[in-house]
C-alpha positions in Angstrom: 13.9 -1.0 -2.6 12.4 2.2 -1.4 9.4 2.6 0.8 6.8 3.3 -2.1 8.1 -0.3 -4.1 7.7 -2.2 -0.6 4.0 -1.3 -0.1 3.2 -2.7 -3.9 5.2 -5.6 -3.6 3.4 -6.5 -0.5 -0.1 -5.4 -2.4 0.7 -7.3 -5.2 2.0 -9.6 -3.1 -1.4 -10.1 -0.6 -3.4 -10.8 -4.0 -6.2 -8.8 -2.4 -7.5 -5.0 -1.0 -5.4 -4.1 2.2 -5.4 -1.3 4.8 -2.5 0.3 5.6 -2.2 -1.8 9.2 -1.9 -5.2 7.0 0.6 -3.4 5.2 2.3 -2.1 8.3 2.1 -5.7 9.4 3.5 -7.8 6.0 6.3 -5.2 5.2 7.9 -4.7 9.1 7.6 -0.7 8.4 7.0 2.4 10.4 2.8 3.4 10.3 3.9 6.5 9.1 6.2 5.7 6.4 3.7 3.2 5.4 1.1 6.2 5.4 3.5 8.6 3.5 4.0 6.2 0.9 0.4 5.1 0.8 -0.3 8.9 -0.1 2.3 9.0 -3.1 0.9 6.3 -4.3 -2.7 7.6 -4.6 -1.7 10.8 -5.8 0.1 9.1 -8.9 -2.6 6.4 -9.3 -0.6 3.7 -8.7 -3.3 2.5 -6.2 -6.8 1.9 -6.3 -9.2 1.8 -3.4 -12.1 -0.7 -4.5 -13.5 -0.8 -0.8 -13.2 1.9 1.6 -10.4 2.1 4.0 -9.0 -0.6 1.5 -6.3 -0.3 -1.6 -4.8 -2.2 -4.4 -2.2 -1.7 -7.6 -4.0 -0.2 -10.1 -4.3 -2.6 -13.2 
């Protein structure tokens, strides 16, 4: 499982909006490859951010 499919799982995962500390904190991984991924995601619109600082899987 690569970075990118960790942070959804844990999004999916979390059933709510998360930042990308709570992420950091749920999946074990590095801030920044948390960020990086966090970034691919948005830019493909896999993620949503319905609050600010905050994202979730787009549905």
């Amino acid at each position: 499982m690569n970075t990118e499919e960790q942070v959804l799982e844990a999004m999916k995962n979390a059933g709510k909006p998360l930042g990308a500390g709570k992420i950091v904190e749920l999946t074990g991984l590095d801030k920044k490859e948390v960020d990086k991924a966090m970034k691919s995601l948005k830019e493909s619109g896999a993620i949503v951010s319905p609050q600010r600082c905050l994202w979730e899987p787009k549905k």
